[in-house]
Backbone as a chain_set.jsonl record, in Angstrom:
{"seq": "XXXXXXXXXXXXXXXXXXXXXXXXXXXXXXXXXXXXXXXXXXXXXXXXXXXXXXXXXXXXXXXXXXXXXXXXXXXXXXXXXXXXXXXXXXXXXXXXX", "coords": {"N": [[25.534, 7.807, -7.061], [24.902, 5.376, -9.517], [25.342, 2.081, -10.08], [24.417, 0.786, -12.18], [22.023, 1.347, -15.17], [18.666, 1.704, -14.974], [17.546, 1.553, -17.113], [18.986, 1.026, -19.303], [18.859, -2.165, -21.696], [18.424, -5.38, -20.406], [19.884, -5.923, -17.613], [18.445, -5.296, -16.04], [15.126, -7.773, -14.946], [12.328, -7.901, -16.484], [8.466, -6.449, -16.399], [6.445, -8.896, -15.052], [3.787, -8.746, -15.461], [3.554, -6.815, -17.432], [5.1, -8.031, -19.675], [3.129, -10.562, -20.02], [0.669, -8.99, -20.493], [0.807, -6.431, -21.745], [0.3, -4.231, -21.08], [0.943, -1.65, -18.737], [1.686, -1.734, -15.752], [0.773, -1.056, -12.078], [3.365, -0.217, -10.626], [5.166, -0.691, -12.45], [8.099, 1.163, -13.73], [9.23, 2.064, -11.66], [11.689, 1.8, -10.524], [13.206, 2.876, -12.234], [11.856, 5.736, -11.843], [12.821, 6.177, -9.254], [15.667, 5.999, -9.778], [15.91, 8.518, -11.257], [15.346, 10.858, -8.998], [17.059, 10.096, -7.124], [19.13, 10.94, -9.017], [18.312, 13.864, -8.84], [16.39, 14.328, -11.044], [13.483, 15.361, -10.951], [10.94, 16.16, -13.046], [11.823, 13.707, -14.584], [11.203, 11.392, -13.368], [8.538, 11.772, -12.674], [7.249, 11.319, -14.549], [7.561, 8.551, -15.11], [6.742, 7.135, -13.144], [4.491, 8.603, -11.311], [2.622, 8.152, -9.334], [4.608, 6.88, -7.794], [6.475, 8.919, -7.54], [4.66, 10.768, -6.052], [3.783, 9.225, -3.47], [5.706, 8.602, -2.179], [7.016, 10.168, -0.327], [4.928, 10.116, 2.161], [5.474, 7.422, 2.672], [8.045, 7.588, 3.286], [8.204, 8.951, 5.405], [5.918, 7.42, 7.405], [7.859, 5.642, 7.363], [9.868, 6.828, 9.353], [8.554, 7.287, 11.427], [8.308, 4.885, 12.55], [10.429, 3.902, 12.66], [11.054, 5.297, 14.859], [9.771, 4.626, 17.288], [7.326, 4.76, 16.949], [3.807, 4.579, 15.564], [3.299, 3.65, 12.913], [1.984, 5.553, 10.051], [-1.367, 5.798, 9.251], [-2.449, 2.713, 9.443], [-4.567, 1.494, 9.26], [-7.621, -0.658, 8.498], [-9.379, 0.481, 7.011], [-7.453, 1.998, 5.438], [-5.618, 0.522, 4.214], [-7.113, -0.858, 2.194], [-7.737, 1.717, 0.682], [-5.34, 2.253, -0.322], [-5.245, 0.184, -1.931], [-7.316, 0.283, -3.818], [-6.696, 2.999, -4.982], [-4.078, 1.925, -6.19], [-5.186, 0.281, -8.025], [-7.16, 1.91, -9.456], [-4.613, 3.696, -10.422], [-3.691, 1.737, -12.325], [-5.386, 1.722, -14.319], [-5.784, 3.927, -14.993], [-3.232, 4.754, -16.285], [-2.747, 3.209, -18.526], [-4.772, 4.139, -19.554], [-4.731, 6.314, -20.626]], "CA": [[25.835, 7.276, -8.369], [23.994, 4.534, -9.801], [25.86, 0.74, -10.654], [23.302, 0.06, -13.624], [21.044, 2.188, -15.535], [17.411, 0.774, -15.114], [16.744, 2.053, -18.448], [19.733, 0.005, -20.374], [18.094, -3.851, -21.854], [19.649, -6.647, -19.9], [19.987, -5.326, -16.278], [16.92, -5.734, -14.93], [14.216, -8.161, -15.479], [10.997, -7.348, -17.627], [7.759, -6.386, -16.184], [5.879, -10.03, -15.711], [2.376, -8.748, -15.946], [4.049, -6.253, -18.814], [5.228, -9.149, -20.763], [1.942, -11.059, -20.479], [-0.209, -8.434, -21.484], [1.309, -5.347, -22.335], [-0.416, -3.261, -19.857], [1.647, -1.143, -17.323], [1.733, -1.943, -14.118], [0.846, 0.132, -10.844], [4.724, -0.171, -10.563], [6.296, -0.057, -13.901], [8.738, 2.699, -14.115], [9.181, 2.496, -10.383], [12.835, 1.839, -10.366], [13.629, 4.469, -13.212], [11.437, 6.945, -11.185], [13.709, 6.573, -8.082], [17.152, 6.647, -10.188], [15.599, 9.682, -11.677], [15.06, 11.149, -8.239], [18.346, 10.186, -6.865], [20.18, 12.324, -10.506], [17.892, 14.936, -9.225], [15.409, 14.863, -12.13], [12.22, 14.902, -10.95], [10.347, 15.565, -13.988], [11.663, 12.464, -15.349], [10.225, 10.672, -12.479], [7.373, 12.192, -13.148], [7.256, 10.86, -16.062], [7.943, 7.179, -15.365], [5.68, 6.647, -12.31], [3.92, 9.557, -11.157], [1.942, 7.459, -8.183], [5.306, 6.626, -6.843], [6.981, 10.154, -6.67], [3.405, 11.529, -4.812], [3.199, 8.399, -2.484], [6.832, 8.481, -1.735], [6.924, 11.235, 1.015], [4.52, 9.597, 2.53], [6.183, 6.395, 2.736], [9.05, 7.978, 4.179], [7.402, 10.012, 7.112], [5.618, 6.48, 8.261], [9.365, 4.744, 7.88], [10.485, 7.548, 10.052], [7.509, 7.386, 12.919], [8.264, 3.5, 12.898], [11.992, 3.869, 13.373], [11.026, 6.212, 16.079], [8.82, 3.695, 17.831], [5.676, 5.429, 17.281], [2.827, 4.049, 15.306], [3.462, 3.806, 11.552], [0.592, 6.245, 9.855], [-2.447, 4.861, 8.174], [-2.285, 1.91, 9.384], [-5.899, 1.035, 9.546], [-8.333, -1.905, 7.27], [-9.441, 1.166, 5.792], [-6.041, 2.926, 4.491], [-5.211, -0.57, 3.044], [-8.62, -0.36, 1.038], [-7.89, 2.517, 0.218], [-3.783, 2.107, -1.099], [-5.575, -0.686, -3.091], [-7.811, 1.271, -4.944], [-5.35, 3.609, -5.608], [-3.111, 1.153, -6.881], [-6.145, -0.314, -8.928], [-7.447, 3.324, -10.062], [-3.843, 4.146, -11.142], [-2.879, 1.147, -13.311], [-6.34, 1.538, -15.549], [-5.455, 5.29, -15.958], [-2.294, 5.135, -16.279], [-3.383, 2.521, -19.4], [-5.884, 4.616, -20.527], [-4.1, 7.937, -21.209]], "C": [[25.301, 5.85, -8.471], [25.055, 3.546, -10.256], [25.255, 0.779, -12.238], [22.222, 1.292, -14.244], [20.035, 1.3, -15.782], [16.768, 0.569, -16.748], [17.213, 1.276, -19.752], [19.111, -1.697, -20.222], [19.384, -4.316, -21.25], [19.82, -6.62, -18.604], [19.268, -5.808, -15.594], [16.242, -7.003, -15.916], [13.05, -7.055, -15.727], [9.995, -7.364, -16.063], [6.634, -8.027, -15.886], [4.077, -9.798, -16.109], [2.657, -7.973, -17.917], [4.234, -7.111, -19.924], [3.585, -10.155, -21.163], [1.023, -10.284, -20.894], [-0.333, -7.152, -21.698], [1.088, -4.436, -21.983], [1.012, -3.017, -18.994], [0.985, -1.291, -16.387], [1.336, -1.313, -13.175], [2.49, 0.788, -10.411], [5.506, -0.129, -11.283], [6.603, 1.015, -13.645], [9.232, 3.289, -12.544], [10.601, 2.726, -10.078], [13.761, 2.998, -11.375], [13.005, 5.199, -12.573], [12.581, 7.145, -9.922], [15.148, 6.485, -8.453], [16.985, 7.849, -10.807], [15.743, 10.891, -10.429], [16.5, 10.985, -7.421], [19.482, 11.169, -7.65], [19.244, 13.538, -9.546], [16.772, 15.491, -10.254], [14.156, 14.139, -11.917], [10.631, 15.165, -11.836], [10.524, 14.459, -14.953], [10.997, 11.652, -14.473], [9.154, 10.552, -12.554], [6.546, 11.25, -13.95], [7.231, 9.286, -16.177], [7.221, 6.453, -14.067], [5.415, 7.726, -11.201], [3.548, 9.327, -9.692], [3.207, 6.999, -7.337], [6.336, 8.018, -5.977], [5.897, 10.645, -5.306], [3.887, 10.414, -3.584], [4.974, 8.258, -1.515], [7.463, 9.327, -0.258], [6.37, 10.573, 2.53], [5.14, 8.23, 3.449], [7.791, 6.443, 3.791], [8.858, 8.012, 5.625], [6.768, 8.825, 7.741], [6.692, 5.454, 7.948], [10.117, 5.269, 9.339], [9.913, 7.562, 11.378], [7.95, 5.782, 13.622], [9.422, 3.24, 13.695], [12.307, 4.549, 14.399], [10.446, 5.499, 17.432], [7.844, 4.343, 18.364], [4.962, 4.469, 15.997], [3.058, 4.521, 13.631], [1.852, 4.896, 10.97], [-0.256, 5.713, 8.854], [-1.895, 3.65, 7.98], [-3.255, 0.559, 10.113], [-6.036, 0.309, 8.389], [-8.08, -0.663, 6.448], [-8.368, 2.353, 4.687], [-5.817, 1.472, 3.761], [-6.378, -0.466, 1.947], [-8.529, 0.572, -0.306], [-6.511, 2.659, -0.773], [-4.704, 0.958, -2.315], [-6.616, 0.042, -3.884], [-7.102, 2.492, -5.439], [-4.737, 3.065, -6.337], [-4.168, 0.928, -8.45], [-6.365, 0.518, -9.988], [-5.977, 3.873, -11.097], [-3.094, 3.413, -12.274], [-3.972, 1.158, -14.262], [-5.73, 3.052, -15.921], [-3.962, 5.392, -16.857], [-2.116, 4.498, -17.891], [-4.193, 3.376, -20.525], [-5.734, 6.039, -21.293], [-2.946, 7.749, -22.275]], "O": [[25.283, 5.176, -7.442], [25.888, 4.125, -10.953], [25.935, 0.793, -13.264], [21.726, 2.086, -13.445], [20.163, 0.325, -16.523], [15.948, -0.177, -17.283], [16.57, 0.949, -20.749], [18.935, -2.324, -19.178], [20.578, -4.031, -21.347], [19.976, -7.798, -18.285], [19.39, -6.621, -14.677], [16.541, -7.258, -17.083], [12.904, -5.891, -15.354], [10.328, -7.902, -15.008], [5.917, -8.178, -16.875], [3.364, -10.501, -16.825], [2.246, -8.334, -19.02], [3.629, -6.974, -20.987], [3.107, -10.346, -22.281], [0.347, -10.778, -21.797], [-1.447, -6.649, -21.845], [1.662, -3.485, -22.513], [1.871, -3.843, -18.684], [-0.199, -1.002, -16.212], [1.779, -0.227, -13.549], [2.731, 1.925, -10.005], [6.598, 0.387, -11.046], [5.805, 1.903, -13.345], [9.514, 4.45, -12.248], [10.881, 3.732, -9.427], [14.736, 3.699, -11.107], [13.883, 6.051, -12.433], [13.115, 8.237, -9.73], [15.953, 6.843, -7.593], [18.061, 8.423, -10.977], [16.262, 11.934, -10.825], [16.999, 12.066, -7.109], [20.36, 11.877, -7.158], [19.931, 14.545, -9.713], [16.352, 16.646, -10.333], [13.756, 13.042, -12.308], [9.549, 14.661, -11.535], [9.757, 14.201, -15.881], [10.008, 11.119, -14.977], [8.587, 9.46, -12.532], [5.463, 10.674, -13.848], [6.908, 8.767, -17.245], [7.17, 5.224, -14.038], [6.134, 7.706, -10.202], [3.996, 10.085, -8.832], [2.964, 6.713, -6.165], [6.729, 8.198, -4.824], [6.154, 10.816, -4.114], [4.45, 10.982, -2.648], [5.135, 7.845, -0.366], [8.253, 8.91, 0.589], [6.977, 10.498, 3.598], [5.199, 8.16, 4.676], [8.327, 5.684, 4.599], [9.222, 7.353, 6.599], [6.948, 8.942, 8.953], [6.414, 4.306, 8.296], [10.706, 4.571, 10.164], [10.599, 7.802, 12.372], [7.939, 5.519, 14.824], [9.565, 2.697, 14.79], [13.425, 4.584, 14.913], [10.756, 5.926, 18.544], [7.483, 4.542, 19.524], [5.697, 3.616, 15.498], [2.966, 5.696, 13.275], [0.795, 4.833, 11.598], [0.117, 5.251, 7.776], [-1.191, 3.287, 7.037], [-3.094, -0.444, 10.809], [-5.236, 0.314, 7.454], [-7.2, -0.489, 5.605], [-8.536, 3.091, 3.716], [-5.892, 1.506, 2.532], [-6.223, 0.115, 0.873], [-8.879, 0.474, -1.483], [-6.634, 3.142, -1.899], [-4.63, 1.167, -3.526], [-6.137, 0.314, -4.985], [-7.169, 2.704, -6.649], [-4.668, 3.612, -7.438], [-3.912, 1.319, -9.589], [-6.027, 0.27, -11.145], [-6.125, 4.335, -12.228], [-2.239, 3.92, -13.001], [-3.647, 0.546, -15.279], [-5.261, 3.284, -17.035], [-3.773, 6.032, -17.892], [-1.386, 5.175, -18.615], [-4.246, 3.333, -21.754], [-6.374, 6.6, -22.182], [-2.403, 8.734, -22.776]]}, "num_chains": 1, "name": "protein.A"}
């Protein structure tokens, strides 16, 4: 059960790139995707940051190798490279649709 709904004004702070220029974020919608996901409703998640449900598994499974004391995964130059173009790639689309 959730304290706050991310979704009610006043709670949270604003977006600061959002506020300056009205563009979503790579991360907008990140904290409503994972109270969405906690209710259980993962087409609202879906719905509110797409790039964080997919990447979220992920994220887990190299929390879980770490806390194991094995070798976090993709955790080479080129996986960072590559999370950043991702990131990059998903805040123009995510814009552009």
């Amino acid at each position: 059960m959730a304290f706050r709904d991310p979704q009610a004004p006043g709670h949270y702070p604003s977006c600061p790139f959002r506020s300056a220029t009205g563009l979503l974020c790579p991360g907008c919608g990140t904290l409503r995707a994972l109270r969405d996901l906690t209710q259980g409703d993962v087409a609202a998640a879906l719905a509110h940051n797409a790039l964080f449900v997919a990447a979220l598994p992920a994220a887990l499974f190299s929390w879980l190798r770490a806390v194991r004391g094995r070798p976090p995964v993709l955790t080479s130059v080129w996986a960072g490279v590559a999370a950043v173009a991702v990131l990059l790639l998903w805040g123009v689309l995510r814009n552009c649709v």
